[in-house]
C-alpha positions in Angstrom: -20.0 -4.3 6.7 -19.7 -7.3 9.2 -16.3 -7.1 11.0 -13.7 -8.4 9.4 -12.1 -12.0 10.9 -8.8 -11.3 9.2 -6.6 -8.5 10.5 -6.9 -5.3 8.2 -3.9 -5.8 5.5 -2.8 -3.1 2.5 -2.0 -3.6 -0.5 1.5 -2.8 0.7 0.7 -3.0 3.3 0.1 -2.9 7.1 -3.1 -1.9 9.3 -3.2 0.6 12.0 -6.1 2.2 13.7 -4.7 5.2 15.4 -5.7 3.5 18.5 -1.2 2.6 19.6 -2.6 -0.9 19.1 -0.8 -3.2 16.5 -2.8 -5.4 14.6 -1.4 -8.8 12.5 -0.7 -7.9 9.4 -0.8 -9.7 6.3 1.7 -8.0 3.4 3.8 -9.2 1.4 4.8 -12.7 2.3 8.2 -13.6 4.2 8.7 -16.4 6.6 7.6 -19.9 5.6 7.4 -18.8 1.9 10.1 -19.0 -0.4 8.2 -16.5 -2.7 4.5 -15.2 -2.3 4.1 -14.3 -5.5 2.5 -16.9 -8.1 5.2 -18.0 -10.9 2.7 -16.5 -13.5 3.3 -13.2 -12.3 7.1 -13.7 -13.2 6.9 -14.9 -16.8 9.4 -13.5 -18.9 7.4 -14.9 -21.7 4.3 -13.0 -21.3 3.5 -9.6 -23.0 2.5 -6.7 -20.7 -0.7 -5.9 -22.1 -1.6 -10.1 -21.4 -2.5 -9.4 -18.0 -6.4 -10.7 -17.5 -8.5 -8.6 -15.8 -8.3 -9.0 -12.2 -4.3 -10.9 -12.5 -1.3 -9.2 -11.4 0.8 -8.2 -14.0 3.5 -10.1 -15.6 7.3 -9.1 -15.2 10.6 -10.8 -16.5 11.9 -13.7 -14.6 15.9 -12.6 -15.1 16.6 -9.8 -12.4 18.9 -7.5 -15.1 15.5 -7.5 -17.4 13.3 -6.7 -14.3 15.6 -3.5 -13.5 15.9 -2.0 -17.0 12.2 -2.7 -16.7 11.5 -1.1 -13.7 13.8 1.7 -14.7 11.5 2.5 -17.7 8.2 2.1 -15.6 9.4 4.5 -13.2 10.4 7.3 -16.0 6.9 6.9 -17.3 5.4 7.4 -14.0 7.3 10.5 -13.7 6.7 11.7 -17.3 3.6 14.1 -17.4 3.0 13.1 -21.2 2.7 9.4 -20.6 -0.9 8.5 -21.3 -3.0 7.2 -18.9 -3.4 3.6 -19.7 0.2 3.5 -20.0 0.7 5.1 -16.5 -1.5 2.5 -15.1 0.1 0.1 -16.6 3.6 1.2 -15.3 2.6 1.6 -12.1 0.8 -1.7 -11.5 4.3 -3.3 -12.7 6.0 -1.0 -10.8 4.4 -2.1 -7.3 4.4 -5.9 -8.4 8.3 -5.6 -9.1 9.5 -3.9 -6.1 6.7 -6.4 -4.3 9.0 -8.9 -6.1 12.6 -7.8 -5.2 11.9 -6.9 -1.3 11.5 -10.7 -1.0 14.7 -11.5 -2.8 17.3 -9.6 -1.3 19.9 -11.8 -3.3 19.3 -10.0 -6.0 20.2 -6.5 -4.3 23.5 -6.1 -6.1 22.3 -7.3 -9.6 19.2 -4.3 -9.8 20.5 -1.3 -7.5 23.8 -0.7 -10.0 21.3 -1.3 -12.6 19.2 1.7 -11.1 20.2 5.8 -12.4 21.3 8.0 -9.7 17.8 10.2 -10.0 16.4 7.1 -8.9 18.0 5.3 -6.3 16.7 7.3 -3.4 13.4 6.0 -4.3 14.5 2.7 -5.0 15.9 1.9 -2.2 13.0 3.3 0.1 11.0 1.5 -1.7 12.3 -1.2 -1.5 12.7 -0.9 2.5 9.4 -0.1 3.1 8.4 -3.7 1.5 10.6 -5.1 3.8 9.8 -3.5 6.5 6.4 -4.2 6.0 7.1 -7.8 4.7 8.4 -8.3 8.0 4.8 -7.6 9.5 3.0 -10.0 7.8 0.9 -12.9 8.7 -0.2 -14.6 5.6 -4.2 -15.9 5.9 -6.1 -18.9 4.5 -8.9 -16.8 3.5 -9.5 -13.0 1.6 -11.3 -10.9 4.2 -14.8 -9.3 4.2 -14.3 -6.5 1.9 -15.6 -3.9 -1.2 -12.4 -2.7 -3.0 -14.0 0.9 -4.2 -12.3 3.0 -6.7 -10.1 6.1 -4.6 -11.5 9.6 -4.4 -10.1 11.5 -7.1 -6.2 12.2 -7.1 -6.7 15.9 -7.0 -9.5 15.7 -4.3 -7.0 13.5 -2.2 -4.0 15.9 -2.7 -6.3 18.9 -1.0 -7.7 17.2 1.5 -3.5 16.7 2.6 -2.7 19.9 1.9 -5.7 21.2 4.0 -5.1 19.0 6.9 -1.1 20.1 7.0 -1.6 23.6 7.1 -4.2 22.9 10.0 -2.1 20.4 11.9 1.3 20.9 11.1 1.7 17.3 9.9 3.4 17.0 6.4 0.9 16.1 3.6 3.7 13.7 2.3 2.7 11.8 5.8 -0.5 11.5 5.8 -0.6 10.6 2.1 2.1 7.8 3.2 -0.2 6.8 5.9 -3.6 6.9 3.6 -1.5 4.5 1.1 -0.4 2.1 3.7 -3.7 1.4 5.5 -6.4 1.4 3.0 -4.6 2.2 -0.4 -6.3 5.5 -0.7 -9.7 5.0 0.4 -9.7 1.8 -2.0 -10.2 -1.1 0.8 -14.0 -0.5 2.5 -13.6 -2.9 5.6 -13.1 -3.2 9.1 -10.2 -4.2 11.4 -10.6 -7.0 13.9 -10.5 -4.1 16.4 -12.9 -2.5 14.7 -11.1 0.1 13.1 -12.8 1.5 10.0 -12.7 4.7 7.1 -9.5 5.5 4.8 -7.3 6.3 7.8 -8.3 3.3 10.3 -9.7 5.2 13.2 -11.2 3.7 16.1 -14.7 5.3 16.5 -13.8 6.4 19.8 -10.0 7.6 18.5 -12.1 9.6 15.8 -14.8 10.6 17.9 -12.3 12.5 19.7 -9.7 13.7 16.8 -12.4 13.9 13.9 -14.1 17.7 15.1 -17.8 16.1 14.3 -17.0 14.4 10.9 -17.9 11.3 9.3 -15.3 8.7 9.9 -15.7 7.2 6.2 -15.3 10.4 4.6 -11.6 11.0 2.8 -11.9 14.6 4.1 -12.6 14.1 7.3 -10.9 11.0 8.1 -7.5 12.9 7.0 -8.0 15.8 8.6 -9.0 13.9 12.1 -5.3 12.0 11.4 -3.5 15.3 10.6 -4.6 16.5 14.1 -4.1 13.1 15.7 -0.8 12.9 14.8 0.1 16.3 15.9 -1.7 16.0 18.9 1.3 12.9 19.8 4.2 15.8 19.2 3.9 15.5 15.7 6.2 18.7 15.1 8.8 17.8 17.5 9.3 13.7 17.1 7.3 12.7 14.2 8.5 9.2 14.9 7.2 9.0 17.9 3.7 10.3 16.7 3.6 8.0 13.7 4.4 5.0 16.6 0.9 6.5 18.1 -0.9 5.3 15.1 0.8 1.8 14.9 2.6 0.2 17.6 5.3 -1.0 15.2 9.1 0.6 14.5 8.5 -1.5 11.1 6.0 0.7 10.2 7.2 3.9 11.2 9.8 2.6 8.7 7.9 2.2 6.1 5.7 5.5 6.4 8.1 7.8 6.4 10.4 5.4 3.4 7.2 6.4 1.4 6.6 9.8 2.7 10.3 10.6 1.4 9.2 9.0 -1.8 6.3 11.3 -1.7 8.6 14.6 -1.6 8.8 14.0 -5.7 5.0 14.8 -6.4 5.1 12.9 -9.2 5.5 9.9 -7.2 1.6 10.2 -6.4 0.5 9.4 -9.7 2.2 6.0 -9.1 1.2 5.0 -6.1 -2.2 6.3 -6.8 -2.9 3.2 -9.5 -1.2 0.7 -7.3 -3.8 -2.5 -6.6 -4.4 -3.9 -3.6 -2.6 -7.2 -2.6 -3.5 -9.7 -0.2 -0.9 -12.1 1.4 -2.2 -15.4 2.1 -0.4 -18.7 2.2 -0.8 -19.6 -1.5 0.8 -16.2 -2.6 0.0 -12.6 -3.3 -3.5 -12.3 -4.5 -4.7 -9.1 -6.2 -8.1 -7.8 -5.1 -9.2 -5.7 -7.6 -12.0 -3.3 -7.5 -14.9 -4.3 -7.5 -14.3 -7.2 -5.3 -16.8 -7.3 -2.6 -17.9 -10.1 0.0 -19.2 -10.4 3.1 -17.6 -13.1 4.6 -14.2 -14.4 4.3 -13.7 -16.3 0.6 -11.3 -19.2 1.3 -8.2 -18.7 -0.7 -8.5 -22.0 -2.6 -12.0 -21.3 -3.9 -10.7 -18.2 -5.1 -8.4 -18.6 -7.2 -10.2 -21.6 -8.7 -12.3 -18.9 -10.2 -9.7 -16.3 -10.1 -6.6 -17.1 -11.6 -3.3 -15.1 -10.4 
C-alpha cells in the first residue's frame, strides 16, 4: 500500500499514530460547510430498507422524527434478540444520525428531551465526541489510497482488549475507543502521511519498540503493543495524559474517552461494531464501504459520479 497523500481519517473519526504527532484530520465536516452530509441521506420520504448498496442510509428530515428514531435504533442495538440485519441496520442509522445532529447544534433542545433517561449519558457523549472530532477535521478533494476490509470478528476483538488490559492496566473500554476512532476496527487498510499503519496507527519505530516482536497489522498485536504504550505514558495515574501520547489533540482525548464511557455498556459494541466508514471531503460525507480499494487518491467528483450518496 503506497502512502497515503491524504491524512488518515475514521469513519468518526480522527488519526493518530502513537507517535504525540497530530495529523489533519478529515471527520465530519464543520467549518466552510453548512452540512456535510448529502440531502439524500436526510429524506424523510425514503424507506429504510431503500438504502443502495454502498449509500448512507436515509433518516427523517424533521429533528422530533429523527429522535424517536434514534431512540428506537438505539433500543435495538441494545436488545440481544434483534436480528442481525436489523442490528446493522440500526446501527448504520444510528452513526449517520448522531453524524447528523453533532453538526446542527440548534437542534440540541428539540432531540435531547426527546431522549429516555437510560439513554442520555450515551447521547450526549456521543454526541460530543462528533463534535469534538468535527472540530478536527480538514475536509479533502479526493478519497485516499485505501482497502476497506471487513473487522476481525467481534468476539476475537473483545479478547484481544481484555488480554491487553489485564497485561497493561489500560481499560479495554480505551483501547476499543481508540481501535474505533483510528481505523474503525481494523476496517481501514492504509497508511498515514507519516506513515503510520495497522488497526491501532503505530509508527513502525513506536511499534517496534511497544509491540514485544509482533506484526504491526495484526489486531492482536497491534492492541496489545497500544495497551502497553499507553501505560508506559502513566496510563494508571493520568490516563489523559497518556491518551494525549497517542494524539497530540485535547479534542481527541475528548472524544476517546466520550466513547470509552459509552463502551462501559457492552452492548454498545455491537453498535459501533457495524458502523461504516465515512470520509469528509468538500462535497459532503462520503461512505466507503468495504470492499473499496484503490491505490491512488479517487477525486471526489469522479466518485460520486459512479457512486451516488
Amino acid at each position: 500500500m503506497r502512502v497515503a497523500l491524504l491524512a488518515v481519517t475514521v469513519l468518526l473519526t480522527a488519526p493518530a499514530c502513537a507517535s504525540g504527532t497530530v495529523h489533519p484530520v478529515s471527520t465530519p465536516a464543520s467549518g466552510p460547510h453548512t452540512s456535510s452530509m448529502p440531502a439524500a441521506a436526510l429524506d424523510s420520504t425514503a424507506a429504510p430498507d431503500a438504502t443502495p448498496a454502498g449509500a448512507q442510509p436515509r433518516l427523517a428530515s424533521d429533528p422530533d422524527e429523527l429522535a424517536d428514531d434514534l431512540v428506537a435504533d438505539e433500543l435495538a442495538i441494545r436488545d440481544p434478540s434483534t436480528p442481525q440485519p436489523t442490528l446493522v441496520a440500526a446501527a448504520r442509522r444510528q452513526q449517520v444520525a448522531y453524524r447528523s445532529i453533532g453538526r446542527h447544534p440548534e437542534w440540541d433542545l428539540i432531540i435531547r428531551p426527546r431522549i429516555p433517561p437510560t439513554l442520555r449519558d450515551a447521547y450526549d457523549r456521543n454526541v460530543d465526541a462528533r463534535r469534538q472530532l468535527a472540530a478536527m477535521a480538514r475536509p479533502r478533494d479526493a478519497l485516499p489510497p485505501w482497502r476497506i476490509e471487513p473487522p476481525a470478528p467481534a468476539d476475537e476483538l473483545l479478547s484481544y482488549y481484555h488480554e491487553a488490559e489485564e497485561a497493561t492496566g489500560v481499560g479495554w473500554n480505551y483501547l476499543a475507543a481508540i481501535n474505533l476512532v483510528e481505523t474503525r476496527f481494523g476496517s481501514i487498510v492504509g497508511l498515514s502521511a507519516a506513515g503510520a499503519e495497522g488497526p491501532m496507527q503505530f509508527l513502525p519505530s513506536t511499534f517496534a519498540a511497544h509491540g514485544d516482536g509482533g506484526d504491526i497489522r495484526s489486531p492482536h498485536d497491534s492492541i496489545m503493543a497500544a495497551g502497553r504504550y499507553l501505560a508506559a505514558n502513566g496510563f494508571g495515574a493520568d490516563p489523559d495524559h497518556a491518551i494525549y501520547r497517542y494524539n497530540h489533540a485535547d479534542e481527541y482525548v475528548a472524544a476517546v474517552k466520550d466513547y470509552a464511557a459509552i463502551l462501559t455498556d457492552p452492548a454498545a459494541f455491537a453498535g459501533f461494531y457495524q458502523w461504516d466508514v465515512y470520509y469528509v471531503t468538500t462535497e459532503g460525507d462520503v461512505v466507503l464501504p468495504i470492499g473499496y480499494s484503490s491505490d491512488e487518491p479517487i477525486p471526489i467528483a469522479e466518485y460520486l459520479a459512479t457512486h451516488p450518496q
